[in-house]
VOTOR-699875 format. One record per residue: residue in three letters; chain; x, y, z of N, C-alpha, C, O in turn. Coordinates in pm, whole numbers. Layout:
residues N
   residuo   cadena     n_c1     n_c2     n_c3    ca_c1    ca_c2    ca_c3     c_c1     c_c2     c_c3     o_c1     o_c2     o_c3
       Ala        A        X        Y        Z        X        Y        Z        X        Y        Z        X        Y        Z
...
//
This chain:
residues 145
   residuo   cadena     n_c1     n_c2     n_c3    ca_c1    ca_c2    ca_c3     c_c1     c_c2     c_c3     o_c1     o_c2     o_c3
       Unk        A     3120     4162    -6912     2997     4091    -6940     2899     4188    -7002     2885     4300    -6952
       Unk        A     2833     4149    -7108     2736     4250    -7142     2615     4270    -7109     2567     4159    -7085
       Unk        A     2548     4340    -7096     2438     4380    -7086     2341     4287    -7006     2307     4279    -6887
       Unk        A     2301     4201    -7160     2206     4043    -7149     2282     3994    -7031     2230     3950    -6929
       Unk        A     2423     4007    -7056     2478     3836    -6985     2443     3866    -6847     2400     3771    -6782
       Unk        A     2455     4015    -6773     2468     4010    -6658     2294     3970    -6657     2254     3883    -6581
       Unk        A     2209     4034    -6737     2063     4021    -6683     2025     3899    -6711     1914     3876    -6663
       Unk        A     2067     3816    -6764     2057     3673    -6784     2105     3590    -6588     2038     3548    -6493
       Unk        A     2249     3604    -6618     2276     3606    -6439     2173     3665    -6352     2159     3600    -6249
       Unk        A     2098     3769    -6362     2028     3799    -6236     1919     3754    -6203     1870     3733    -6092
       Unk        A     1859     3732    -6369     1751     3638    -6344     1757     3484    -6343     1668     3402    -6322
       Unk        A     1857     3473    -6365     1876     3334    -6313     1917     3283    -6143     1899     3172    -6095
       Unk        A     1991     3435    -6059     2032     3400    -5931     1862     3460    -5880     1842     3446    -5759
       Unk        A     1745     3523    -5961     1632     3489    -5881     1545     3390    -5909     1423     3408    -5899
       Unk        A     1582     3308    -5936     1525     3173    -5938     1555     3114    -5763     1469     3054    -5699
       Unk        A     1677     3143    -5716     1674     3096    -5593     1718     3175    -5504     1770     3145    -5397
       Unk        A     1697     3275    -5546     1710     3435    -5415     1631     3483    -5354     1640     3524    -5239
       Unk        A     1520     3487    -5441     1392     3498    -5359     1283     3481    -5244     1175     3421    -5239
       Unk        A     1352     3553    -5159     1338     3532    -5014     1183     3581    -4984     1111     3650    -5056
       Unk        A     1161     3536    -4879     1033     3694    -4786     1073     3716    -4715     1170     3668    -4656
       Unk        A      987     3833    -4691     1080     3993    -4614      959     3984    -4445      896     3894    -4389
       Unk        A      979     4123    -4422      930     4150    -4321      920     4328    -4385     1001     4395    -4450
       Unk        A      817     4351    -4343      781     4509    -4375      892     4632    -4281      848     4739    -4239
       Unk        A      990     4603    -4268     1043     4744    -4206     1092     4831    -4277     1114     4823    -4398
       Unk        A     1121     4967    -4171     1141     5082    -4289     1215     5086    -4414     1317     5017    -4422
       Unk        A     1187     5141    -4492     1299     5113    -4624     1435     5165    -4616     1413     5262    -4543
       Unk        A     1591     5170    -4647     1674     5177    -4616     1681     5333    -4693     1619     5371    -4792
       Unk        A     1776     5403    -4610     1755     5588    -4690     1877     5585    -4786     1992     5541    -4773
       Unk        A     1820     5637    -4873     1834     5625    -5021     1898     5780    -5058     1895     5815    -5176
       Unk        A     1951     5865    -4963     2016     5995    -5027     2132     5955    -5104     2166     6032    -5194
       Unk        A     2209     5834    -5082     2321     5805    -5224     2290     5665    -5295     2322     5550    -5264
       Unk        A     2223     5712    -5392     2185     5608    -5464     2307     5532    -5559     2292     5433    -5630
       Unk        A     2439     5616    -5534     2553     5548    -5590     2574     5418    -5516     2593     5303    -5556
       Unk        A     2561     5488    -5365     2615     5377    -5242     2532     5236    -5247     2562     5117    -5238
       Unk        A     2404     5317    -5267     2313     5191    -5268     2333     5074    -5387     2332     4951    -5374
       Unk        A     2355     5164    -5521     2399     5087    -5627     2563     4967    -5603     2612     4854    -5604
       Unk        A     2575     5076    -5590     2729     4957    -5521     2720     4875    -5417     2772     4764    -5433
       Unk        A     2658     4900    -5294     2577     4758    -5216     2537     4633    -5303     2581     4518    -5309
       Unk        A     2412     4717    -5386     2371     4595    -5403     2458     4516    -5552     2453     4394    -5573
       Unk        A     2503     4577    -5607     2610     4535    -5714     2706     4413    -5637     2724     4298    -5677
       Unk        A     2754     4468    -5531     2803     4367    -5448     2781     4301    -5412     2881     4231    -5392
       Unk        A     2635     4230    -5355     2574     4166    -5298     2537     4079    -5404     2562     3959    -5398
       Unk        A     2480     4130    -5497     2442     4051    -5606     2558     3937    -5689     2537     3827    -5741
       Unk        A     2706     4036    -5671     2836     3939    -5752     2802     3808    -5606     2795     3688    -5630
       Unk        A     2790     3850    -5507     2864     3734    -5424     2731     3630    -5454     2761     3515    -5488
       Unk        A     2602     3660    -5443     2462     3584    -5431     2540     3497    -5594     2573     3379    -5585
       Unk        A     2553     3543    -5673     2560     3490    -5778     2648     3390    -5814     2628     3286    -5876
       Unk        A     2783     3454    -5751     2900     3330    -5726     2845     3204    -5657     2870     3092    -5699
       Unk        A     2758     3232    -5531     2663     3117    -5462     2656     3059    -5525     2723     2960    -5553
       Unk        A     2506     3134    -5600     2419     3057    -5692     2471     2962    -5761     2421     2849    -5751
       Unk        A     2605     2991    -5865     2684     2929    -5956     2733     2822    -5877     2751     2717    -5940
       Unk        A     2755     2821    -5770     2825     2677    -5738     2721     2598    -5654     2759     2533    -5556
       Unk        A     2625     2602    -5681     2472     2559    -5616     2441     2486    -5688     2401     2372    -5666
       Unk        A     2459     2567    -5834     2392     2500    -5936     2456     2372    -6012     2398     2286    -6080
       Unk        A     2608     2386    -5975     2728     2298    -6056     2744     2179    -5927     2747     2058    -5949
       Unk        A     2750     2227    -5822     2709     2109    -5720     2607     2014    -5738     2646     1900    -5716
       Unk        A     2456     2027    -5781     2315     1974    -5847     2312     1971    -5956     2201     1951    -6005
       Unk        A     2423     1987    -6046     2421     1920    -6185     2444     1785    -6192     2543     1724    -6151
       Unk        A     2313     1726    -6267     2298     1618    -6285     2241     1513    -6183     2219     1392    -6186
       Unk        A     2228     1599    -6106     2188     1516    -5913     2021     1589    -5991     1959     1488    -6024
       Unk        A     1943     1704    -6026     1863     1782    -6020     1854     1787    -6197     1942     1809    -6280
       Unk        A     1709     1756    -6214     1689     1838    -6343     1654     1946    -6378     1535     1972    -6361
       Unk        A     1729     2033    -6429     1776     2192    -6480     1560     2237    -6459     1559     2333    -6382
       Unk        A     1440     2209    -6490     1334     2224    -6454     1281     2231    -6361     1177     2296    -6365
       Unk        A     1323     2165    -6213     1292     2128    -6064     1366     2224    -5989     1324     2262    -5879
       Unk        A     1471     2266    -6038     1607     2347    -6024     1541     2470    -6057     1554     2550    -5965
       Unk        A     1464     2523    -6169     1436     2604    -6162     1291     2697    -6085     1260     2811    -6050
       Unk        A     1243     2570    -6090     1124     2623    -6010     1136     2655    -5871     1035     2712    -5829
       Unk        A     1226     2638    -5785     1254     2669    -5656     1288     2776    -5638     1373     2838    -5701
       Unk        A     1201     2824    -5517     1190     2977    -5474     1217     2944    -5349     1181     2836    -5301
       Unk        A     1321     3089    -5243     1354     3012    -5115     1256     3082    -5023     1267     3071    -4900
       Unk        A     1146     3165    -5089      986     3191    -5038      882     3132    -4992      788     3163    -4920
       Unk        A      928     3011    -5064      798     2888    -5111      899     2708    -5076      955     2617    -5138
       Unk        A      865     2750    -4937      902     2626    -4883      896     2496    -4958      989     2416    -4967
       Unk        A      755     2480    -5021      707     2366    -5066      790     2365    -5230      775     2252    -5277
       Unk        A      842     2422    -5290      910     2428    -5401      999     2331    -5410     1024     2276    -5517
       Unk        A     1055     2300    -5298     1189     2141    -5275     1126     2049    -5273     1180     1953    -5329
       Unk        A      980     2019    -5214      868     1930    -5246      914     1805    -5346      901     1826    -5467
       Unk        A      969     1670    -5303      985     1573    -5431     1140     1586    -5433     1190     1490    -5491
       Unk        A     1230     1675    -5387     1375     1696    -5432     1438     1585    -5299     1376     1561    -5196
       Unk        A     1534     1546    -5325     1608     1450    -5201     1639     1543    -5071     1630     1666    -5072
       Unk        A     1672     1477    -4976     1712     1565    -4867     1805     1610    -4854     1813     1704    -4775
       Unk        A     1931     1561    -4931     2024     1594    -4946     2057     1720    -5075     2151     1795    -5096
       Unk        A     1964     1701    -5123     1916     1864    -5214     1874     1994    -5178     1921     2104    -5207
       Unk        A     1724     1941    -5071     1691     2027    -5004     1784     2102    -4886     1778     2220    -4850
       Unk        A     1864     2002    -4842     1933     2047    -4708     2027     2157    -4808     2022     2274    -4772
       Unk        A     2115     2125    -4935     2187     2252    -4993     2113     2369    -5084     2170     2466    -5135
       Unk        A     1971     2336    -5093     1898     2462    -5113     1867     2537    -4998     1885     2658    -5016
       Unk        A     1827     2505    -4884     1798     2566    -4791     1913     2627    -4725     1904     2738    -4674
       Unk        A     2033     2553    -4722     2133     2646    -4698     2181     2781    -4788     2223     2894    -4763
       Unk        A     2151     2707    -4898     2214     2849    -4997     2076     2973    -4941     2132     3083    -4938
       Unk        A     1984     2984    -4916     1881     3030    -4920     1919     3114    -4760     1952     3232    -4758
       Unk        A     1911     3052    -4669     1977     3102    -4568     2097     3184    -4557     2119     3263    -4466
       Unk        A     2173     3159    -4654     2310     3238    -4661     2290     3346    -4752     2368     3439    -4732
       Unk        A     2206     3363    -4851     2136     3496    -4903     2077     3559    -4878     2063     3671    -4927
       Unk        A     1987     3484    -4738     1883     3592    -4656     2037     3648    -4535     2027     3756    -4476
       Unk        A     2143     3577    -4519     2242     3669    -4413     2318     3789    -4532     2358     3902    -4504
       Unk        A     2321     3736    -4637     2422     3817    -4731     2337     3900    -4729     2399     3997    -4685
       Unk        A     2218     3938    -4748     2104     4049    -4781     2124     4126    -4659     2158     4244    -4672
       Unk        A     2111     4085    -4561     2113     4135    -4411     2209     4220    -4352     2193     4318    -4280
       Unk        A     2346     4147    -4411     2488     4208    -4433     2527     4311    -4440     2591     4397    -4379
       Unk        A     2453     4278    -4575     2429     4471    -4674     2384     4575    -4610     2402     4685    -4661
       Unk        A     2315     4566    -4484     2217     4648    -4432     2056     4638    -4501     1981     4720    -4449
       Unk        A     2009     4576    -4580     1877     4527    -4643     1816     4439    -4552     1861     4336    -4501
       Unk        A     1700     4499    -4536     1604     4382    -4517     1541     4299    -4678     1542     4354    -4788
       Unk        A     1502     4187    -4656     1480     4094    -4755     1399     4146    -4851     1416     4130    -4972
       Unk        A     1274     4232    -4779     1205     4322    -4881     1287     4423    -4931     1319     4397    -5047
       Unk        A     1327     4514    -4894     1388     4611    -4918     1523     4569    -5023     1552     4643    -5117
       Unk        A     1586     4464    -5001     1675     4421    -5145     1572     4374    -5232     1600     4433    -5336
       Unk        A     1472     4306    -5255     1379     4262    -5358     1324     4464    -5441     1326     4502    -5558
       Unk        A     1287     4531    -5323     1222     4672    -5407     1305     4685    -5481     1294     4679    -5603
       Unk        A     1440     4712    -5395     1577     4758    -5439     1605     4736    -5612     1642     4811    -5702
       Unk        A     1561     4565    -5601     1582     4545    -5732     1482     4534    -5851     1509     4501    -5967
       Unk        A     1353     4570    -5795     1279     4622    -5894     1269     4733    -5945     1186     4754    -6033
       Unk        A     1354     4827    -5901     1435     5011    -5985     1556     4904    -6075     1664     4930    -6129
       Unk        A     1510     4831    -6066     1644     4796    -6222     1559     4733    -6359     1594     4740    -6477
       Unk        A     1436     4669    -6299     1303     4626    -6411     1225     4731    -6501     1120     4776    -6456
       Unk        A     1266     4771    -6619     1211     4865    -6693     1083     4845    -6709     1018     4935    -6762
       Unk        A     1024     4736    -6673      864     4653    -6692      837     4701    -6560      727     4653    -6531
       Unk        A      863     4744    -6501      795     4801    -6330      751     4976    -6331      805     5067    -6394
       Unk        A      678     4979    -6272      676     5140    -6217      769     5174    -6139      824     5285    -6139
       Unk        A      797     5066    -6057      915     5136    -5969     1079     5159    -6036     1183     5194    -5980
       Unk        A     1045     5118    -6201     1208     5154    -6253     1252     5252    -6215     1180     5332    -6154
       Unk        A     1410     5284    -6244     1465     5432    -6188     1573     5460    -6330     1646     5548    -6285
       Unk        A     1596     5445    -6402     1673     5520    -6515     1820     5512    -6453     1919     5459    -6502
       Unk        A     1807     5579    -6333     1936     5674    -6321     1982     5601    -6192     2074     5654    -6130
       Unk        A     1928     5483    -6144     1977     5399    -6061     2002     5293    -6194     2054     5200    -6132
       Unk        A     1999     5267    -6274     1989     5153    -6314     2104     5142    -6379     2162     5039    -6411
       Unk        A     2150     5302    -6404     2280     5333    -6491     2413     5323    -6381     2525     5272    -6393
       Unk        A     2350     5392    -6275     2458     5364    -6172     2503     5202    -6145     2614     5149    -6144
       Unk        A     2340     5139    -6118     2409     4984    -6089     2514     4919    -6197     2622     4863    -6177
       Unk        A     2448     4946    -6313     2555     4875    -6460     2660     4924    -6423     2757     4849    -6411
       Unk        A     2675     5071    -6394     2854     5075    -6436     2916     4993    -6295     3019     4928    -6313
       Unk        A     2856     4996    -6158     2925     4929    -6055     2946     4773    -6076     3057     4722    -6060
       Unk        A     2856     4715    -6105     2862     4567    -6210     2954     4569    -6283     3020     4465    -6286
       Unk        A     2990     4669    -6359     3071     4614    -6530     3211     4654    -6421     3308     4588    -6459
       Unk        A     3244     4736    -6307     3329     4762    -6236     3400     4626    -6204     3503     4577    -6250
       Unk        A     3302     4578    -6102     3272     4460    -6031     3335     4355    -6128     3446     4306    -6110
       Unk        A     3268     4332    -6212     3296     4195    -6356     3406     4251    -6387     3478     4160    -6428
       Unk        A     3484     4388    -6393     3670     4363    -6426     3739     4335    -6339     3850     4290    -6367
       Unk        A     3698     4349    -6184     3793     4309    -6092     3836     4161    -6068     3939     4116    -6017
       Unk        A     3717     4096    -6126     3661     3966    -6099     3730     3882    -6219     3738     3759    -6218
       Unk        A     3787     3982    -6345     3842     3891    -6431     3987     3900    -6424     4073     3825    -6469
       Unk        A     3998     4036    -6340     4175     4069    -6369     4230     3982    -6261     4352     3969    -6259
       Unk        A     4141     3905    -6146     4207     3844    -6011     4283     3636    -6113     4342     3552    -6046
//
């Protein structure tokens, strides 16, 4: 996958990843490989979610209502059926355990992934290179299965 495609995917699995956190300590960061590969991982599986979240509410959901939902902002399902809401809120729940999984708290995967936003102060260069290559890793295992 290139470049775009994966950052196209990521910003599209935060359309409904977007959790809130709780302030605890930040997770220690002496291998930022390890960390890169956590969350590389975390991110293929959130995304596989996402993808069948979204193909489940195709056509039940218009691609606009669909996108505005944040699993931060309770009121975002606001107007959606219950039977929508009940599989947003699950997917949402199962990304705040997948985050948890990882060893992340909800904030701490959100910082995490603002060292990959070149538009942030908190970018990191040299995390960002690590995450791509564990991704482009990730995306061959995922095509050779």
């Amino acid at each position: 996958m290139s470049r775009q495609g994966w950052l196209v995917g990521l910003l599209a699995l935060l359309l409904l990843s977007g959790c809130g956190g709780e302030g605890e300590s930040p997770i220690a960061e002496t291998d930022k490989a390890q960390v890169a590969r956590t969350l590389a991982e975390t991110l293929q599986t959130l995304e596989t979610q996402r993808q069948a979240l979204y193909e489940s509410l195709e056509g039940t959901v218009e691609p606009e209502a669909l996108a505005a939902v944040r699993c931060n902002t309770p009121d975002s399902v606001e107007g959606l059926s219950r039977s929508v809401r009940r599989e947003i809120i699950e997917y949402c729940e199962n990304a705040e355990d997948l985050v948890r999984n990882a060893n992340f708290t909800v904030s701490q995967f959100n910082e995490t992934l603002d060292r990959l936003d070149p538009g942030l102060e908190t970018w990191d260069e040299e995390f960002q290179e690590l995450f791509n290559n564990e991704w482009l890793r990730l995306q061959g295992q995922v095509r050779s299965q």
